[in-house]
C-alpha positions as CSV (number, residue, x, y, z in Angstrom):
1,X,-46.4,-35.7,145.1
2,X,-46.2,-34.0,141.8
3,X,-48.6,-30.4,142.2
4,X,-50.2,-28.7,139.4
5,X,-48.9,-25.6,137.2
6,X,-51.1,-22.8,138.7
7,X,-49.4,-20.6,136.3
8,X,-51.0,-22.4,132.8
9,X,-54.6,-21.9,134.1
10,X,-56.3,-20.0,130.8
11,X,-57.7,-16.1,132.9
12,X,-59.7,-13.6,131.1
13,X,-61.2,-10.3,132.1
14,X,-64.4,-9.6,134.3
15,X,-65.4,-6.6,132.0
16,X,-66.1,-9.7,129.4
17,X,-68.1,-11.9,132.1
18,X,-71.8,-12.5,132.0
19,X,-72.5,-11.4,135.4
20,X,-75.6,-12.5,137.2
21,X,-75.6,-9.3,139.9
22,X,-75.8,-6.0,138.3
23,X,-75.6,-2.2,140.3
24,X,-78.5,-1.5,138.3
25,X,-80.6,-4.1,140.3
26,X,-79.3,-2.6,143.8
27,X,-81.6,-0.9,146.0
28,X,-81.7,2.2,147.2
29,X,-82.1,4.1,150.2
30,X,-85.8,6.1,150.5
31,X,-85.5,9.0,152.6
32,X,-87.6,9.4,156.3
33,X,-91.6,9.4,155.9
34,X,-90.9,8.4,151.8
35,X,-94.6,7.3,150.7
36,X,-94.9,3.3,150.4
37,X,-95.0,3.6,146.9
38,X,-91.4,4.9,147.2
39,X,-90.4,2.0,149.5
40,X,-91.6,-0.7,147.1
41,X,-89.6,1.6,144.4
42,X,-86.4,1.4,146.6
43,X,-86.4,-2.8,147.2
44,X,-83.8,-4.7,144.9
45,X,-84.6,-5.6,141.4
46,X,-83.4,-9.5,142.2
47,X,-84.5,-12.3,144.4
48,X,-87.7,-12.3,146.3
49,X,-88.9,-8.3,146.0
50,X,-88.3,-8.6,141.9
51,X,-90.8,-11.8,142.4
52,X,-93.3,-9.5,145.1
53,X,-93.0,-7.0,142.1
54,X,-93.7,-9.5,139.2
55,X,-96.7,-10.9,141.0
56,X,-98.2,-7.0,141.4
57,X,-97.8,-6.2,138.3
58,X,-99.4,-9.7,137.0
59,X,-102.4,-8.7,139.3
60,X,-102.5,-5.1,137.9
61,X,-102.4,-6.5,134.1
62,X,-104.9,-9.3,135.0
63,X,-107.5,-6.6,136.2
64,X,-107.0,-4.3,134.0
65,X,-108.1,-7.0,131.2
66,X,-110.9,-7.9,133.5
67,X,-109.4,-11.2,134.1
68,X,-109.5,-13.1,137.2
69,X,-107.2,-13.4,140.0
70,X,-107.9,-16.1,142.7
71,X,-106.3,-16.1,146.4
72,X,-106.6,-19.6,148.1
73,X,-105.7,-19.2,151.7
74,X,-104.8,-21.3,155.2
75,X,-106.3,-19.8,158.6
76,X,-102.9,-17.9,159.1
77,X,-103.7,-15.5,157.0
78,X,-106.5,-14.4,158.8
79,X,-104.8,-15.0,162.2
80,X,-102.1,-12.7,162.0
81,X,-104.8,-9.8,161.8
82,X,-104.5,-9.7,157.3
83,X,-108.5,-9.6,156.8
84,X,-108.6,-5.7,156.4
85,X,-105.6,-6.0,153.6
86,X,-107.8,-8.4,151.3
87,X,-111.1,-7.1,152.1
88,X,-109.7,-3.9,150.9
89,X,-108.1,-5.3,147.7
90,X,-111.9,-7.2,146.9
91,X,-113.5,-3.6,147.6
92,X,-111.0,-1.8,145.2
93,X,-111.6,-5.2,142.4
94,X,-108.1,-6.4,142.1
95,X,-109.2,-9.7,144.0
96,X,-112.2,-11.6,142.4
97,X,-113.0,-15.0,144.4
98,X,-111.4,-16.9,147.5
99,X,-111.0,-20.3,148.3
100,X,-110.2,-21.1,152.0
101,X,-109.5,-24.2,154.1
102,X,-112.3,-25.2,157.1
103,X,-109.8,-23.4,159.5
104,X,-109.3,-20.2,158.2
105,X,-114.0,-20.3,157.6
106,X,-113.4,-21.1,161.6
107,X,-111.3,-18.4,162.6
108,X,-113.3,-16.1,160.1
109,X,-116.7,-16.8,161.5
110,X,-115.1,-16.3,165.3
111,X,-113.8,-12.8,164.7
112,X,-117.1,-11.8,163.4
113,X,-118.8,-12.6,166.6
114,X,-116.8,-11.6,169.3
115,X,-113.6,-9.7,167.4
116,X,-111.1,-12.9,168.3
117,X,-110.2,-16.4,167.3
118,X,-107.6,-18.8,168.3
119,X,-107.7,-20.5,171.3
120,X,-104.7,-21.4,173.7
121,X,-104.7,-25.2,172.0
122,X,-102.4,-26.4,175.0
123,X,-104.4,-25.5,178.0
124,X,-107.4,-26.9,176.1
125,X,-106.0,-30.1,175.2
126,X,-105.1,-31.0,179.0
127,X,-108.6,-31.1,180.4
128,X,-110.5,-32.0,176.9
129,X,-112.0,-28.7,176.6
130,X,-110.0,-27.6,173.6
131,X,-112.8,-27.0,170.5
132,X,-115.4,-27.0,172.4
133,X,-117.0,-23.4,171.7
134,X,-121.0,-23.6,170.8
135,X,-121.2,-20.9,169.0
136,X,-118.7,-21.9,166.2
137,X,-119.9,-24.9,165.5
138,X,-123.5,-24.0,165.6
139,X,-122.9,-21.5,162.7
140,X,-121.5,-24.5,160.5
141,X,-124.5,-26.7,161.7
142,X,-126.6,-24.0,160.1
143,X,-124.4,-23.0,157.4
144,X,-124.0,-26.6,156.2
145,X,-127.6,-27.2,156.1
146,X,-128.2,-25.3,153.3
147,X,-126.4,-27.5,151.2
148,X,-129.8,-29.5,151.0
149,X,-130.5,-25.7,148.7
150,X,-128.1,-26.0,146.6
151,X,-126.1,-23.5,148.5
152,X,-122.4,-23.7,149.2
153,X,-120.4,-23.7,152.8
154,X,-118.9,-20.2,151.7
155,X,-121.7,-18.4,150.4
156,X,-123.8,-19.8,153.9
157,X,-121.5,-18.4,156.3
158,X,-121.2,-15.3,154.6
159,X,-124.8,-14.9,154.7
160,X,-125.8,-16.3,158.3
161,X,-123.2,-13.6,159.6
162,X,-124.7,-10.9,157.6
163,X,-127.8,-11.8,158.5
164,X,-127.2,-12.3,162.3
165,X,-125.8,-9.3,162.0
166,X,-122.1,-10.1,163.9
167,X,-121.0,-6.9,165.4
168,X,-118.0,-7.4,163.5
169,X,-118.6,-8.4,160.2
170,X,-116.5,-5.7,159.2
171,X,-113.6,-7.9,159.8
172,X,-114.9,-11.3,158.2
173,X,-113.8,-12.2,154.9
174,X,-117.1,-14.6,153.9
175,X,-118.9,-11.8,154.6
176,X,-117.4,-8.6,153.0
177,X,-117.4,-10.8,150.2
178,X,-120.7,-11.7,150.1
179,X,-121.9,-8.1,150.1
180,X,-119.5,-7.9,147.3
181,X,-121.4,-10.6,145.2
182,X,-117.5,-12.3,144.8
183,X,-117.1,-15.9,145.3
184,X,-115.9,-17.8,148.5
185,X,-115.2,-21.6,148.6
186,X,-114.4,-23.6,151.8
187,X,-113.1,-26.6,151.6
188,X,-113.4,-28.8,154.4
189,X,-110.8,-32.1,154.8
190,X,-112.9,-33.8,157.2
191,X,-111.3,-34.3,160.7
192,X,-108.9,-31.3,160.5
193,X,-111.2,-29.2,162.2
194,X,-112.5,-27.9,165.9
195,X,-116.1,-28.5,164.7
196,X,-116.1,-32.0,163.2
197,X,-115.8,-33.0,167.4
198,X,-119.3,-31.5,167.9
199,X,-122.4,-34.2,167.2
200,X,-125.1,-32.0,165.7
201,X,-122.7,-31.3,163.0
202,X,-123.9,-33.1,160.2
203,X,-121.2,-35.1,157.9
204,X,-123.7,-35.4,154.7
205,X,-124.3,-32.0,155.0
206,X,-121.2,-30.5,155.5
207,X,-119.1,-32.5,152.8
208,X,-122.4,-31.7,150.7
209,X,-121.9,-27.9,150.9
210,X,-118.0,-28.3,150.6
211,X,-118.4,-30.4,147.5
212,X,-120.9,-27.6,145.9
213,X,-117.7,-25.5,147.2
214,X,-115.4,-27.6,145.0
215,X,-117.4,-27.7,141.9
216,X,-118.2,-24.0,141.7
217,X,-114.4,-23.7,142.1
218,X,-113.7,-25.9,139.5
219,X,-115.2,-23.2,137.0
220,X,-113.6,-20.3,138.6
221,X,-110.1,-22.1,137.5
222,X,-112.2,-22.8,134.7
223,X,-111.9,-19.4,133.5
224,X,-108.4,-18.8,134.9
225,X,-106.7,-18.3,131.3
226,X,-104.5,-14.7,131.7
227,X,-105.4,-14.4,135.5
228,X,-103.6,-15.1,138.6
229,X,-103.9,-17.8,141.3
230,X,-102.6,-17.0,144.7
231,X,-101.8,-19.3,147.0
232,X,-101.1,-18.1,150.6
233,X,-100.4,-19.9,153.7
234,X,-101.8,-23.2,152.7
235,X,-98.8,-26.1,152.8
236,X,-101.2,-28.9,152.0
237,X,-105.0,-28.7,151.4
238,X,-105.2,-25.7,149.1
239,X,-102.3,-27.1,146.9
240,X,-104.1,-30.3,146.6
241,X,-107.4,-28.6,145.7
242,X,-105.8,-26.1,142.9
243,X,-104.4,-29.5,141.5
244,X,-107.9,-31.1,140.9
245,X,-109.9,-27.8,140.1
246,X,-107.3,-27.5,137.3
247,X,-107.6,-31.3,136.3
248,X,-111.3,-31.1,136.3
249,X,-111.1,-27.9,134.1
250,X,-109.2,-29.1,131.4
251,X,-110.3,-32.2,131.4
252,X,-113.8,-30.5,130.0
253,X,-111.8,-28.6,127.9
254,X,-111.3,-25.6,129.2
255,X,-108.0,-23.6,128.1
256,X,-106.0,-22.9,131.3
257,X,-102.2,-22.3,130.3
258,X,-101.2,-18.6,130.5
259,X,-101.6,-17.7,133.6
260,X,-99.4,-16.7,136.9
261,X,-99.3,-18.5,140.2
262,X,-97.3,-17.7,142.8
263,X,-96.9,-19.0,146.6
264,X,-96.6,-16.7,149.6
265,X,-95.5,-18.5,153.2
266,X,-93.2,-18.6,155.8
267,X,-91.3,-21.9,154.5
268,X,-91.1,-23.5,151.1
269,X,-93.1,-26.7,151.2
270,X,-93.3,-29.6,148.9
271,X,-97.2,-29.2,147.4
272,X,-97.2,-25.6,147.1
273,X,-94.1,-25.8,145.0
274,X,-95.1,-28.9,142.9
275,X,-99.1,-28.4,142.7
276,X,-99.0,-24.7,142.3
277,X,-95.9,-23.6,140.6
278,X,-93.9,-26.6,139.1
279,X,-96.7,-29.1,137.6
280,X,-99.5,-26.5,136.2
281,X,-97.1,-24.7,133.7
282,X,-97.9,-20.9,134.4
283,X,-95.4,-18.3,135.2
284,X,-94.5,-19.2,139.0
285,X,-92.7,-17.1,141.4
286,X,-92.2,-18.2,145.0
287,X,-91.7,-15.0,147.6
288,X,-90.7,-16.5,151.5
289,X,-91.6,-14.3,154.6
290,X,-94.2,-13.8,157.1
291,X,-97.4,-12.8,156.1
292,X,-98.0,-10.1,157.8
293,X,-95.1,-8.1,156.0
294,X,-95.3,-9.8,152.2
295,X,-99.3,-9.1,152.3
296,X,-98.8,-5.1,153.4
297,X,-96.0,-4.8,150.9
298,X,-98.1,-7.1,148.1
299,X,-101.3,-4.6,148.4
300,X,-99.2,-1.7,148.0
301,X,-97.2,-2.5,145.2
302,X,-100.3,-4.1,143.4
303,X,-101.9,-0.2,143.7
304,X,-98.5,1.4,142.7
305,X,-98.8,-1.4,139.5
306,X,-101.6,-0.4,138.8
307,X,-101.6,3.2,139.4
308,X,-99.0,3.4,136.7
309,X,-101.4,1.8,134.3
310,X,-103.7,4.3,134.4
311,X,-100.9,6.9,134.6
């Protein structure tokens, strides 16, 4: 077997080499106690963190030209204890309207009554009992019956936990954003959730109040030109949702094209990738972890962002 002449292969120098990895993109090392503002400073300028930091600063540029950024969220988010991160970034206006699934509305209300949520699924499942809490699905039999007002699933739970006065409504997303007069939709896939099982819940009602849900969605993506949509946590039905609200808004001729979307989850998933960052055509950025780190580190570096504006 005849080998090839190694030694009339055509070499040049590295110094002459467009190089994809740069020192000047490393990290570096804060010191003990360093601020968080330093620690976002020190990540790497490549990969996910230079994504985390282009998201920030979209946010920060967004608000400061009083434009709107959107989060659209699964129940794990609120799970894995993030509530007190977004309610603070809706108090300090860097996040103008939510749109949730019918889980994460479930796990909402729930911590707002009694200060938990999530059930041990297994143990409930053997003997039936799994979903059967009153209280939970009373508040969406009267939450839902106020779409016969003209009055959304969101905006009713928000208000019947304010007005019940939960002892901790502190903690509860619909309502800290209902005393913030900023948007909430819930949108409900029928059968995905704990309360559909219950028989006073009403189907008319509750597919009426999530479709009011949908529609006033449909304008907030509307008006989505140089703002930001978040989605976080949601594999499937938020994905799907973003995809029509943005159909529905052009299709009436409403200008969505600059704008900056951008996934946060624990895997990559097909719709999230296709329906939020491949198919709608804004700047897209994909950052992979567990929420309970990105979401801390997200919040700070969206102050530092903007902190830097104003500097």
């Amino acid at each position: 077997m005849r080998h090839l002449d190694f030694h009339r292969l055509k070499t040049y120098s590295i110094k002459k080499r467009r190089n994809l990895a740069k020192s000047g993109m490393f990290g570096s090392v804060p010191s003990p106690g360093c601020s968080a503002a330093k620690l976002i400073a020190s990540l790497p300028d490549t990969g996910a963190a230079a994504s985390l930091r282009a998201v920030a600063d979209a946010v920060a540029k967004a608000r400061a030209r009083n434009r709107p950024v959107l989060a659209a969220m699964g129940a794990h988010v609120v799970k894995c204890g993030l509530g007190p991160t977004l309610i603070d970034l809706m108090k300090r206006g860097f996040l103008t309207g939510l749109a949730v699934n019918g889980a994460l509305a479930i796990h909402d209300y729930e911590l707002s009554l009694i200060g938990a949520t999530s059930e041990d699924v297994a143990t409930g499942l053997r003997d039936g009992s799994f979903g059967m809490g009153r209280e939970t699905a009373d508040a969406f039999v009267r939450a839902a019956a106020r779409s016969k007002d003209g009055v959304g699933l969101g905006r009713a739970l928000g208000e019947l936990i304010l007005a019940d006065k939960n002892p901790n409504a502190k903690l509860s997303l619909l309502a800290q954003a209902r005393k913030l007069d900023i948007p909430v939709t819930v949108h409900v896939a029928i059968g995905t959730d704990i309360v559909h099982m219950h028989p006073d819940v009403s189907g008319a009602e509750l597919g009426e109040g999530t479709m009011l849900d949908f529609r006033a969605l449909c304008g907030l993506v509307g008006g989505l030109e140089g703002g930001v949509w978040l989605n976080i946590g949601s594999a499937v039905v938020m994905p799907e949702v973003f995809l029509k609200a943005l159909t529905v808004a052009r299709n009436l001729g409403r200008k969505v094209e600059r704008f900056t979307a951008a996934n946060f989850d624990m895997l990559r998933h097909y719709r999230p990738q296709q329906n939020v960052l491949d198919r709608p055509g804004g700047k897209a950025y994909a950052v992979t972890g567990h929420h309970e780190i990105l979401l801390p580190l997200l919040r700070v570096a969206i102050l530092e962002a903007a902190g830097k504006k104003r500097r």
